[in-house]
PyMOL commands that place a pseudoatom at each C-alpha (Angstrom):
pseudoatom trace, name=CA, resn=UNK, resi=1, chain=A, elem=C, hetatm=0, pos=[0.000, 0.000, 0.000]
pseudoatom trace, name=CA, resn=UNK, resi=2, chain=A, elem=C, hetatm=0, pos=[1.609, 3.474, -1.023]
pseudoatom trace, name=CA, resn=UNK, resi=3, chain=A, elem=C, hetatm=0, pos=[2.241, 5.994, 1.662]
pseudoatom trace, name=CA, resn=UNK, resi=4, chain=A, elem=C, hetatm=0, pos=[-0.763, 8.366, 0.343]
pseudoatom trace, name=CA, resn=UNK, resi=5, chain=A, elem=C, hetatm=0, pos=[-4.418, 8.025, 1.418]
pseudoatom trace, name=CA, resn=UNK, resi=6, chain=A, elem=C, hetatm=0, pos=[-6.689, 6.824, -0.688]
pseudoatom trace, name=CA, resn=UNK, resi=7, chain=A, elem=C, hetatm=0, pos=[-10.258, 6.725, -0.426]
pseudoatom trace, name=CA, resn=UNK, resi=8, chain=A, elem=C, hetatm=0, pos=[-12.945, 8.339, 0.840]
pseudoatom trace, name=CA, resn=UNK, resi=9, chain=A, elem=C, hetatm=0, pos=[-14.965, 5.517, 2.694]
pseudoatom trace, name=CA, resn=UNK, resi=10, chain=A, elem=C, hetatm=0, pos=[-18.460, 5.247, 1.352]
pseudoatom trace, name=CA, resn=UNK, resi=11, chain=A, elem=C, hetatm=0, pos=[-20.841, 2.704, 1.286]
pseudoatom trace, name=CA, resn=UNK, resi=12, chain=A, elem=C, hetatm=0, pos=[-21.177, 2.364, -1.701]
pseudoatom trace, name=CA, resn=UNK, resi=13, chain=A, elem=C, hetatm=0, pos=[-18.815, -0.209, -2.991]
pseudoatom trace, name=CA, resn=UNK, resi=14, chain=A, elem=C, hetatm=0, pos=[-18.415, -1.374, 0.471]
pseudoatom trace, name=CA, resn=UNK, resi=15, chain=A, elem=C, hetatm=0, pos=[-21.306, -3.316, 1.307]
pseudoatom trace, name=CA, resn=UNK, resi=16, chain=A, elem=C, hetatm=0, pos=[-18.886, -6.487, 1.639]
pseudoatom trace, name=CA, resn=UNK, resi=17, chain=A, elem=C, hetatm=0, pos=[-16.891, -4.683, 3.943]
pseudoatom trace, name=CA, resn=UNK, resi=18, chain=A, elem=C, hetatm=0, pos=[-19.943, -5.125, 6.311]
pseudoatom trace, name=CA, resn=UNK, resi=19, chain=A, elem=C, hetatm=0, pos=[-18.911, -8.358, 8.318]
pseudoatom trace, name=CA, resn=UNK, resi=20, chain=A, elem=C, hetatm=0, pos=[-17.108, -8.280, 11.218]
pseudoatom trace, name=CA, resn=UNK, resi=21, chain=A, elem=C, hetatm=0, pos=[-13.285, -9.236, 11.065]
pseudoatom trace, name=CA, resn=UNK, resi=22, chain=A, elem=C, hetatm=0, pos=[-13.938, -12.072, 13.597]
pseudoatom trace, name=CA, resn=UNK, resi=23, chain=A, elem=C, hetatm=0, pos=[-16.995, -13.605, 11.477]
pseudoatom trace, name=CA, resn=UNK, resi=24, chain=A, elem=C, hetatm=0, pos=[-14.258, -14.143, 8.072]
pseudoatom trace, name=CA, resn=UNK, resi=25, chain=A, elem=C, hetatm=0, pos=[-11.114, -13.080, 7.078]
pseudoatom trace, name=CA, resn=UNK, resi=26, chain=A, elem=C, hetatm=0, pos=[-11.112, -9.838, 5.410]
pseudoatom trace, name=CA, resn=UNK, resi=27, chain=A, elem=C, hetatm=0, pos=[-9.918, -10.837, 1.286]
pseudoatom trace, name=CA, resn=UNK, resi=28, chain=A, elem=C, hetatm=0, pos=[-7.003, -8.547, -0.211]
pseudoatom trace, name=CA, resn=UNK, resi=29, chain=A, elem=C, hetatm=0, pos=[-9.639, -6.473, -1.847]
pseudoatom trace, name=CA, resn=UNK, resi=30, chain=A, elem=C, hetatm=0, pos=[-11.583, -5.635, 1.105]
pseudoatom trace, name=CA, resn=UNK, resi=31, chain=A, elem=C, hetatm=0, pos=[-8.506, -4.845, 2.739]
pseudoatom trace, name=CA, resn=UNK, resi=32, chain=A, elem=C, hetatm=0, pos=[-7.197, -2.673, 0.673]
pseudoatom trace, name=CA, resn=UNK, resi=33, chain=A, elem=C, hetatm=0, pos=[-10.434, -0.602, 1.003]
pseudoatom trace, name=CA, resn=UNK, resi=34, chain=A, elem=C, hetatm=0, pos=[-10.389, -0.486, 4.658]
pseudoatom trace, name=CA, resn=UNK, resi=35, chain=A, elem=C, hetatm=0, pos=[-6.889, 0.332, 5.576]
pseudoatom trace, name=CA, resn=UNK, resi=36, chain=A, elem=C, hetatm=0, pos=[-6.841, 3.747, 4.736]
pseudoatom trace, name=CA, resn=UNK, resi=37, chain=A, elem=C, hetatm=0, pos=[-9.372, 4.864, 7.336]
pseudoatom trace, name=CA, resn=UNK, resi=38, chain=A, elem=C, hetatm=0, pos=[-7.982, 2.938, 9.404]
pseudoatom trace, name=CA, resn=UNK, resi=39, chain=A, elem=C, hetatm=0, pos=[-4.527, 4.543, 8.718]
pseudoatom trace, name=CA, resn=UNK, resi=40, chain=A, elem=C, hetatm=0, pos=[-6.322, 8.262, 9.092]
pseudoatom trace, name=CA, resn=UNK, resi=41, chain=A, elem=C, hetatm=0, pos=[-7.292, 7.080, 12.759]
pseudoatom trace, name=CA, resn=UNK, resi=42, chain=A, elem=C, hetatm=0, pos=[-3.672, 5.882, 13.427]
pseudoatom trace, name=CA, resn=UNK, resi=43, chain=A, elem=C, hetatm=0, pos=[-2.548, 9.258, 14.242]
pseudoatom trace, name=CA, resn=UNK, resi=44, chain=A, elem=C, hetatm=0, pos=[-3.775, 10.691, 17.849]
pseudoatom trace, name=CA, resn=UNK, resi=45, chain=A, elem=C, hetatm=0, pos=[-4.751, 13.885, 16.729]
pseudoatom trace, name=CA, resn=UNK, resi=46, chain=A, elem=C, hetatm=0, pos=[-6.983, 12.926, 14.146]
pseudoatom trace, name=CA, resn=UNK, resi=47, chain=A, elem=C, hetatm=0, pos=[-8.366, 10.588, 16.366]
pseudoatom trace, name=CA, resn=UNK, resi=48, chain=A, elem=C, hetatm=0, pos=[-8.704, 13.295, 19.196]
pseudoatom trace, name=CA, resn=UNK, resi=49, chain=A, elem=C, hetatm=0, pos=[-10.354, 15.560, 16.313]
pseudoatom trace, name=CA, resn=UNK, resi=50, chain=A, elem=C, hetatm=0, pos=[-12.807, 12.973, 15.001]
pseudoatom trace, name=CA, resn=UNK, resi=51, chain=A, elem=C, hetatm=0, pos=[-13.690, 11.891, 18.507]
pseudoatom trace, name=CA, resn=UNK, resi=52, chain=A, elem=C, hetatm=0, pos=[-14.498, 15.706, 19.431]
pseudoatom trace, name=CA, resn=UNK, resi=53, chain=A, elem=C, hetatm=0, pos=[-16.508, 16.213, 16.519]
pseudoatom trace, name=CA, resn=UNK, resi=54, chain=A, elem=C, hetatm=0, pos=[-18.043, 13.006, 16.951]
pseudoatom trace, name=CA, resn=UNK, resi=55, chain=A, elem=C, hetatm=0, pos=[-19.033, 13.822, 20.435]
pseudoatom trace, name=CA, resn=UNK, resi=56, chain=A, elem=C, hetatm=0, pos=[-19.814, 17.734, 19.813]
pseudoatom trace, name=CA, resn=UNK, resi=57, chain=A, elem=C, hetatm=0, pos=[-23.556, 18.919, 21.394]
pseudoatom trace, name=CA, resn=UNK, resi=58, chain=A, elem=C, hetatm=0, pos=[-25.582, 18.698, 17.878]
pseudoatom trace, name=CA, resn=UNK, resi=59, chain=A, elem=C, hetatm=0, pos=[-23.354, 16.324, 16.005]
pseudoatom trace, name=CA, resn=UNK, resi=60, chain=A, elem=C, hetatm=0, pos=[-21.073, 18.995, 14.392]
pseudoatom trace, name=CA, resn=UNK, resi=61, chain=A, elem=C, hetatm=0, pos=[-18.238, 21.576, 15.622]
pseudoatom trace, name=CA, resn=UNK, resi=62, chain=A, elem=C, hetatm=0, pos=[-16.725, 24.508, 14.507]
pseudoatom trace, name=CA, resn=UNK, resi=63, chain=A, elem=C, hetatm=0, pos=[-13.057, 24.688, 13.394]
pseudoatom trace, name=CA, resn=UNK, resi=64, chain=A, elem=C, hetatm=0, pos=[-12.421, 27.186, 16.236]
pseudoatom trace, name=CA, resn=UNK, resi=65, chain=A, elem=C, hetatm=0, pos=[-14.212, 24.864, 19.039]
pseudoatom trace, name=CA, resn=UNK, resi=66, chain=A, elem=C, hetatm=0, pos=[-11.141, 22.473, 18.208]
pseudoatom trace, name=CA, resn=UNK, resi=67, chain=A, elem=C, hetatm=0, pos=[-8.049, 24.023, 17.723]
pseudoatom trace, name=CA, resn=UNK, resi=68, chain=A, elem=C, hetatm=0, pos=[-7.606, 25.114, 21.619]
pseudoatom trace, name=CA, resn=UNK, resi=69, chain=A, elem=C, hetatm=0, pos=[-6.907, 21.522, 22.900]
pseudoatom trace, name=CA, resn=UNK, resi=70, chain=A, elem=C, hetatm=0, pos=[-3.954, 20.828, 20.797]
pseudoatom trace, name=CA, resn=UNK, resi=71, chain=A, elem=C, hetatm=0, pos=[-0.219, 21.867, 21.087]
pseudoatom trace, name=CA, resn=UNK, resi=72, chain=A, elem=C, hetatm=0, pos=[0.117, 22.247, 17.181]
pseudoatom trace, name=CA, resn=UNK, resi=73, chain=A, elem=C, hetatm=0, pos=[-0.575, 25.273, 15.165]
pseudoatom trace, name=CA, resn=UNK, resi=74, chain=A, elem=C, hetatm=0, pos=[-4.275, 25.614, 13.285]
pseudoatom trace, name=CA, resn=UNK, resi=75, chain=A, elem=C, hetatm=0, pos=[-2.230, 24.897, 9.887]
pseudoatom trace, name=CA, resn=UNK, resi=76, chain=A, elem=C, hetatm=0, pos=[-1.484, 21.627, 11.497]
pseudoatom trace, name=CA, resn=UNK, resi=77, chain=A, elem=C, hetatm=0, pos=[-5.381, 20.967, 12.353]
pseudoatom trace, name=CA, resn=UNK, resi=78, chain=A, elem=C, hetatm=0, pos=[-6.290, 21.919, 9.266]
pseudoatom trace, name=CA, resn=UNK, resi=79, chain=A, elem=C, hetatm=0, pos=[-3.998, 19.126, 7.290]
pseudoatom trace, name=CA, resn=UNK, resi=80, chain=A, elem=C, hetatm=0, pos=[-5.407, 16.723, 9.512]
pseudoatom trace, name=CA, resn=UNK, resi=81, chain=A, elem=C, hetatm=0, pos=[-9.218, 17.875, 9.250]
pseudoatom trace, name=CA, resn=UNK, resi=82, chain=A, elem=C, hetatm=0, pos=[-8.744, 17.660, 5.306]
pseudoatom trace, name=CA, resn=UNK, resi=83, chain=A, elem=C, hetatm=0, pos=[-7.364, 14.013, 5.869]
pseudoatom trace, name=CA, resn=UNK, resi=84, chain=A, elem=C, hetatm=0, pos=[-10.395, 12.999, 7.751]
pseudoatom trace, name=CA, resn=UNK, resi=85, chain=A, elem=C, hetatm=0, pos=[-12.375, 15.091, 5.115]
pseudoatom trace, name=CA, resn=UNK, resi=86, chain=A, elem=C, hetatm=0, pos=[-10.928, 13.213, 2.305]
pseudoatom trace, name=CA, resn=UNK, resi=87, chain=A, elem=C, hetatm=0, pos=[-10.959, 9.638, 3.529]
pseudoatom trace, name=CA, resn=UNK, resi=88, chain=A, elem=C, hetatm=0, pos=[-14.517, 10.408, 4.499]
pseudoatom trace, name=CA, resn=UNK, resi=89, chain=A, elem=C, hetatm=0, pos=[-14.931, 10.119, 7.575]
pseudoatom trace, name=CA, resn=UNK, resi=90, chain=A, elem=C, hetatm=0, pos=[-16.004, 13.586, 8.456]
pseudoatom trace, name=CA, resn=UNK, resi=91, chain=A, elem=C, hetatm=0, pos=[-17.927, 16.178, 6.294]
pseudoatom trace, name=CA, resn=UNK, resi=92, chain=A, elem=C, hetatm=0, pos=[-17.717, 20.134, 6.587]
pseudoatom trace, name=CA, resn=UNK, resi=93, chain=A, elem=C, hetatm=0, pos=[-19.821, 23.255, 5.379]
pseudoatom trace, name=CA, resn=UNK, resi=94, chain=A, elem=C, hetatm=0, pos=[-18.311, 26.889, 5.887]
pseudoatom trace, name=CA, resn=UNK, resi=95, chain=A, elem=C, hetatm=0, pos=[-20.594, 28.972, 7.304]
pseudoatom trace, name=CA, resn=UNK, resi=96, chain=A, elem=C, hetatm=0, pos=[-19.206, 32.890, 6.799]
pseudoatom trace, name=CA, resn=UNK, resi=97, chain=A, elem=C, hetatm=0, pos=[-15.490, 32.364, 7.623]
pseudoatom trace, name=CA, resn=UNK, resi=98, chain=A, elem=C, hetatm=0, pos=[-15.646, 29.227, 9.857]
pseudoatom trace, name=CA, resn=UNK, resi=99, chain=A, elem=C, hetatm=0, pos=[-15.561, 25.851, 8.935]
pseudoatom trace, name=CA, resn=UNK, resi=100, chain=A, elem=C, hetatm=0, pos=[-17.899, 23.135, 10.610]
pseudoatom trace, name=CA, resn=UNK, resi=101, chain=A, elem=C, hetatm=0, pos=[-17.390, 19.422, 10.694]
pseudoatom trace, name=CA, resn=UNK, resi=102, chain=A, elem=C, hetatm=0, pos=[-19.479, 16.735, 11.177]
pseudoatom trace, name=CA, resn=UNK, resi=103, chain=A, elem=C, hetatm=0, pos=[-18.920, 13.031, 11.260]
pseudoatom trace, name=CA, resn=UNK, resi=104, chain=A, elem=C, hetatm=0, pos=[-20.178, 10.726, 8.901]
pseudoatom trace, name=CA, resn=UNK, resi=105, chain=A, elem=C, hetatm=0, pos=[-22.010, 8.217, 10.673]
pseudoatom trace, name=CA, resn=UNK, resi=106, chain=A, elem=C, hetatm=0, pos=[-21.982, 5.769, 7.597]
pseudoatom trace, name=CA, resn=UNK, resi=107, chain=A, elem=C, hetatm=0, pos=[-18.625, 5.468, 7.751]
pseudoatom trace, name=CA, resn=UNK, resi=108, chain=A, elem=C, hetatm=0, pos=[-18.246, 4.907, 11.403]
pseudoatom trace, name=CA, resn=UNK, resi=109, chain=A, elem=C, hetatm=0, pos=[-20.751, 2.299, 11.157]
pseudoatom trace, name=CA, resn=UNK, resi=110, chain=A, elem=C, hetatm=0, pos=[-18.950, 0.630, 8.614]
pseudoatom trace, name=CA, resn=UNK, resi=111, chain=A, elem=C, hetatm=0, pos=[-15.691, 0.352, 10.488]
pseudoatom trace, name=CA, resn=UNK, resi=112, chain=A, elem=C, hetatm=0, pos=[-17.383, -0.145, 14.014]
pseudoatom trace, name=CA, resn=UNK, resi=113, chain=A, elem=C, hetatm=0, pos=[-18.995, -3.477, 12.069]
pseudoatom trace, name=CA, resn=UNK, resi=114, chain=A, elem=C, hetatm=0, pos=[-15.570, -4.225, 11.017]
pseudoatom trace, name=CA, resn=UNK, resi=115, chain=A, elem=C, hetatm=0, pos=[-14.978, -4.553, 14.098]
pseudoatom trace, name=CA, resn=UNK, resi=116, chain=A, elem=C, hetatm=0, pos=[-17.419, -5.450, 16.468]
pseudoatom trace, name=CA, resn=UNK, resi=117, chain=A, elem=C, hetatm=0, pos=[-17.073, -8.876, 18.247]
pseudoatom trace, name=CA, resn=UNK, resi=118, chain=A, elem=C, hetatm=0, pos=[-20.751, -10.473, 18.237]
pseudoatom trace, name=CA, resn=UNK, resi=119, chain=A, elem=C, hetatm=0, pos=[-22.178, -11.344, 21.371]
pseudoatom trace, name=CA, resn=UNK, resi=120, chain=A, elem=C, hetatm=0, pos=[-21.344, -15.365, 21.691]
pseudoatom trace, name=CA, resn=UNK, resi=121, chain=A, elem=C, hetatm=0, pos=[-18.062, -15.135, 19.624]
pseudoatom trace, name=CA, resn=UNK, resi=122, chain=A, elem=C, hetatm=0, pos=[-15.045, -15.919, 21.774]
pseudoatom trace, name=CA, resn=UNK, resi=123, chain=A, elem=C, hetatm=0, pos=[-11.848, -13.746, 20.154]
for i in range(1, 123): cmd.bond("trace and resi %d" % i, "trace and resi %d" % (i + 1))
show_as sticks, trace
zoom trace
């Protein structure tokens, strides 16, 4: 896999993404799809940003709600809001001169059945 993200994650073309890792091995193919969001998570800030926008009051945030809790400059949150943008798993409108984000639930959904560990199966 090359050192770019690719992507976004959407459902469509991933509907046999939608079995949990534990249930069948994931084929080359389905892997290849997956790994990039899972990449864009890999790095704690994006994972700090998508879990604040995730958890915002009313499901989205403002660019300037985020950028206080960070030790990096807003250049810096920026690159890694566009990565999340881009892979898909967050969405964002500008409103005047800010910039609000929003997860996309479809996506989380899609890599939370990934996965998830039905009740019953031992891991």
């Amino acid at each position: 896999m090359s050192k770019q993200l690719v992507g976004p994650l959407t459902p469509v073309g991933m509907d046999d993404c939608r079995v949990p890792l534990v249930n069948e091995p994931l084929n080359a193919g389905q892997a290849e799809r997956l790994a990039p969001s899972f990449k864009a998570l890999g790095d704690p800030i994006r994972l700090r940003l998508l879990s604040l926008i995730a958890s915002h009051q009313g499901g989205e945030a403002c660019v300037c709600d985020l950028t206080d809790g960070f030790d990096v400059s807003a250049p810096t949150i920026s690159h890694h809001l566009k990565v999340l943008r881009e892979i898909g798993l967050v969405t964002s409108e500008r409103r005047g001169t800010w910039v609000y984000y929003r997860a996309e639930q479809s996506a989380l959904d899609l890599l939370s059945t990934v996965l998830s560990v039905p009740q019953g199966v031992n891991v």
